[in-house]
C-alpha positions in Angstrom: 4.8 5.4 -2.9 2.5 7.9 -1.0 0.1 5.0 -0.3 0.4 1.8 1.7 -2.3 -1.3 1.3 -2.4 -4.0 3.5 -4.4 -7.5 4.3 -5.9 -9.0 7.2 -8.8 -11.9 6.8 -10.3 -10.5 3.6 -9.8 -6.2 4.4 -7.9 -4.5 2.1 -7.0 -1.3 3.7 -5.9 1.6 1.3 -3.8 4.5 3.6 -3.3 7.6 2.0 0.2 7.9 3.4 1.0 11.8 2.6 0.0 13.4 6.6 2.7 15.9 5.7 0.5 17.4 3.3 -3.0 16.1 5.0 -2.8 13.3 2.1 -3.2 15.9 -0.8 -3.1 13.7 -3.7 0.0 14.3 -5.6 -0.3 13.6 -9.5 1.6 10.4 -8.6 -1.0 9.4 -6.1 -3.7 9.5 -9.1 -1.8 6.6 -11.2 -1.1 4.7 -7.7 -5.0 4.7 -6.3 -6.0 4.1 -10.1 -3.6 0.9 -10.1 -4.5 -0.1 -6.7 -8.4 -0.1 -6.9 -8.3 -2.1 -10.3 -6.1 -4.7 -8.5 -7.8 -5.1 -5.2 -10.8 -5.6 -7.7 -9.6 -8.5 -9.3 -8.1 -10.2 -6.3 -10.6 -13.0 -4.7 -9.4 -12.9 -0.9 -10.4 -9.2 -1.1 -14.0 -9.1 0.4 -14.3 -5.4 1.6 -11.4 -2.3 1.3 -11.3 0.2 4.1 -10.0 3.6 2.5 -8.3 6.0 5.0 -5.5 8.7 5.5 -2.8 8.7 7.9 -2.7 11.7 10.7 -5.2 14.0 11.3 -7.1 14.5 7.3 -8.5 12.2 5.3 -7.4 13.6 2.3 -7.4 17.8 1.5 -7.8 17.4 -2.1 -5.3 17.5 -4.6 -2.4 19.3 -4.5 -2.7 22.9 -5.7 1.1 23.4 -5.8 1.5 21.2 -8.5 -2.1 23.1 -10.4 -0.3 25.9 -12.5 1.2 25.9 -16.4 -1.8 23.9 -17.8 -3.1 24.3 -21.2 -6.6 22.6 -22.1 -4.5 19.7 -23.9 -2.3 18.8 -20.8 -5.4 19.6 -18.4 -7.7 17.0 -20.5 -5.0 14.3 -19.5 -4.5 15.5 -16.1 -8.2 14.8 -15.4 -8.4 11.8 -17.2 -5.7 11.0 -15.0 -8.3 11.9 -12.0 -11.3 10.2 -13.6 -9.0 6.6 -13.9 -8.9 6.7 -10.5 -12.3 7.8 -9.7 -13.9 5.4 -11.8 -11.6 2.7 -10.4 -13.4 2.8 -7.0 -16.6 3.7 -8.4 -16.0 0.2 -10.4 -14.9 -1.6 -7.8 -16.8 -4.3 -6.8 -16.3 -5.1 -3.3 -18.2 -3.0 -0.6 -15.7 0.3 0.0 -16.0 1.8 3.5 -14.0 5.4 3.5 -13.0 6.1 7.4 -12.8 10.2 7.8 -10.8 12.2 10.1 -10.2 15.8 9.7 -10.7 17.3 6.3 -12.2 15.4 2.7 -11.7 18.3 0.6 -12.1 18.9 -3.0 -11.0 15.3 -4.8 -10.6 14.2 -1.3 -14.6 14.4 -0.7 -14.7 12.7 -4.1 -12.8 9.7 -2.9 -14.9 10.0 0.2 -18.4 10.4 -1.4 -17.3 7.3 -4.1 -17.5 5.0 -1.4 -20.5 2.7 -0.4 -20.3 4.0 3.2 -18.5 6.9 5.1 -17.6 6.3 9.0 -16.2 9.9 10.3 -14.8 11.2 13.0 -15.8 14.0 15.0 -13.2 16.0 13.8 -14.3 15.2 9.9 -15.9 17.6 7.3 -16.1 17.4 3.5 -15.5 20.7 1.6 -16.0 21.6 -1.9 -13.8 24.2 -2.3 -13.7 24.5 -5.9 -14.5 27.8 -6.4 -12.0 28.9 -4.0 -8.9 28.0 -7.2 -11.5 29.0 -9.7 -12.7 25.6 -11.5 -16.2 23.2 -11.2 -15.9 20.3 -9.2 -14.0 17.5 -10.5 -13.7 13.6 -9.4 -17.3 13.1 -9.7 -18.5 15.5 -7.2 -21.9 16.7 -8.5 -22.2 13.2 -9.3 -22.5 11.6 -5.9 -23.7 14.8 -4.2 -26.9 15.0 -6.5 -27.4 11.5 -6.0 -27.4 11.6 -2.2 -29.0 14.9 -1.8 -30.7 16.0 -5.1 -30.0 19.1 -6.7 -31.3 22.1 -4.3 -29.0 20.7 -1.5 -26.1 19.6 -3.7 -26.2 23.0 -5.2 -25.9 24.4 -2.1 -22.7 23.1 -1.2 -20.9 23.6 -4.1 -22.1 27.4 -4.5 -21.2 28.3 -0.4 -17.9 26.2 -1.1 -18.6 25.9 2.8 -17.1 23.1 5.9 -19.4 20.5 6.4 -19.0 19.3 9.3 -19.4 15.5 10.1 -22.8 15.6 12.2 -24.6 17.6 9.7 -23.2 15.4 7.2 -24.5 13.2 8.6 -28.4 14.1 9.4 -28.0 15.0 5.4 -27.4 10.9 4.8 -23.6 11.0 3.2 -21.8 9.5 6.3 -23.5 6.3 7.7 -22.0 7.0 11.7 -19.9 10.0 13.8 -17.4 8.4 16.3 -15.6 9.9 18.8 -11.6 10.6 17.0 -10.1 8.0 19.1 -12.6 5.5 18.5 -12.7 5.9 14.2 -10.3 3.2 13.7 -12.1 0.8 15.9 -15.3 1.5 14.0 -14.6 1.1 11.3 -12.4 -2.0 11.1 -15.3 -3.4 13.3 -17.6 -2.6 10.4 -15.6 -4.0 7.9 -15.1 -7.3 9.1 -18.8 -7.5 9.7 -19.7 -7.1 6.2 -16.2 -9.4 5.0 -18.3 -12.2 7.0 -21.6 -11.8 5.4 -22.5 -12.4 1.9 -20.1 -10.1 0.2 -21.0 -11.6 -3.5 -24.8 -10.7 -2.9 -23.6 -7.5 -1.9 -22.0 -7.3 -4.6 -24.7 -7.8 -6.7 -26.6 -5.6 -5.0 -23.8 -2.7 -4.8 -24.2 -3.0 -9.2 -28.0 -2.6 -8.7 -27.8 0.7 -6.6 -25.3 1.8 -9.4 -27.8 1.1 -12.1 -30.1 3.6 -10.4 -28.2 6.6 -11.4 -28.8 9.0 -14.5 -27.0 10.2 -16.1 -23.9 8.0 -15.8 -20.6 9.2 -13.6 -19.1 8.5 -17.4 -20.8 11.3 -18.8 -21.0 13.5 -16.0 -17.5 13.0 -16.1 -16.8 14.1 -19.5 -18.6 17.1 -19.2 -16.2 18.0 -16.5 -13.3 17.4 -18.7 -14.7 20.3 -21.1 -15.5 22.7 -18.3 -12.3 22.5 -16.4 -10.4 22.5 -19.3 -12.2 25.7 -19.9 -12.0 26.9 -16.4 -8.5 26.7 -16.4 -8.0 29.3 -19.1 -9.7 32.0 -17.0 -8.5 35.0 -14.6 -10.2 33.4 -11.8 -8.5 30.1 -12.0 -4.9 31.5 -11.9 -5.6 34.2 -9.3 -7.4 31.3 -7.2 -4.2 29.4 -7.1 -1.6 32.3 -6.8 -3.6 33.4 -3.8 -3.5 30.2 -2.4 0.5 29.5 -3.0 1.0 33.0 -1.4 -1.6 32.8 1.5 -3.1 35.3 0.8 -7.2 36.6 -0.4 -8.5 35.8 -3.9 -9.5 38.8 -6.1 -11.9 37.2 -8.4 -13.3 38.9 -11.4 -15.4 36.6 -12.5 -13.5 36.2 -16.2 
């Protein structure tokens, strides 16, 4: 398995175990998180899940190798296959703390921005690079991004498909604290065993409050993703996006 979970005094901590390929989820990696989240959900001594990568990247987003030979049949299961696992945390009842070094790109930000709270590193920066292999966002990310930051801003960062770095992440409000790279682990371990001594259920309670904030629903915003990938994926841009990336080289996009 290309993820590891283990317990200490009510922490769950989820490691994305893949530093070889900065933790770029493989399509096994989508049924494992999926699997994981729903079990640490229903498991009482669970009171708060830390979700990290191992090495220097949280997580650079799925893993474009494995992207090509999709038809919009095979790509609608694919990305239910991503939405399982999204909606998994985003269902998950426990407070969720993401702790970010290096890059949360593509999914990767998704996984970061699903979280109740982000603690990042320095060295941290989420990344939509979408555009970049030719398809919307997937995994929720308009979602949380509009929620956080509303639409001018969210649109923003999808369009310039630029780095975010952590500070500016932060002074935007999606990552709660910036720690030295050394010190993230610290951090956020420290964080989460404060809030797996408070009231967790009341959090709880309060975590399904914030959620019931949000309009439209990640359901829906994530089946209109299913339709536009599957689209996307049918296009010029989409297979020259991933070509270009496999051989290193410049995208030449023609918008079709």
């Amino acid at each position: 398995m290309s993820i590891k979970i283990t317990h200490d005094e009510g922490i769950a901590t989820v490691l994305l175990d893949r530093a070889d390929k900065l933790n770029a989820l493989s399509g096994e990696m989508y049924q494992e998180l999926a699997d994981a989240f729903t079990a640490l959900n229903n498991d009482d001594s669970v009171r708060v899940v830390l979700l990290t990568g191992a090495g220097r990247a949280f997580c650079a987003g799925g893993d474009v190798g494995s992207m090509s030979n999709f038809d919009v049949v095979s790509g609608r299961k694919r990305s239910k296959g991503h939405h399982r696992m999204i909606l998994a945390l985003h269902h998950l009842e426990k407070p969720v703390i993401a702790a970010v070094r290096g890059p949360a790109a593509g999914i990767g930000a998704s996984l970061a921005l699903a979280s109740d709270l982000i603690i990042a590193s320095e060295t941290a920066y989420l990344l939509m690079a979408f555009k970049n292999v030719g398809i919307p966002p997937d995994g929720g990310a308009i979602f949380f991004l509009t929620q956080h930051l509303g639409l001018a801003r969210a649109k923003e960062i999808v369009y310039s498909a630029r780095k975010l770095p952590a500070a500016e992440a932060k002074d935007m409000g999606l990552i709660s604290k910036v720690v030295p790279d050394d010190q993230l682990e610290a951090a956020s371990l420290a964080l989460a065993r404060e809030i797996a001594g408070s009231a967790t259920y009341a959090l709880t309670l309060a975590k399904r409050m914030f959620q019931f904030m949000y309009v439209p629903t990640l359901e829906q915003l994530l089946e209109l993703e299913v339709l536009a990938i599957g689209g996307a994926r049918m296009t010029h841009d989409h297979v020259e996006g991933v070509t270009a990336f496999k051989e290193k080289r410049k995208p030449q996009f023609k918008g079709k």
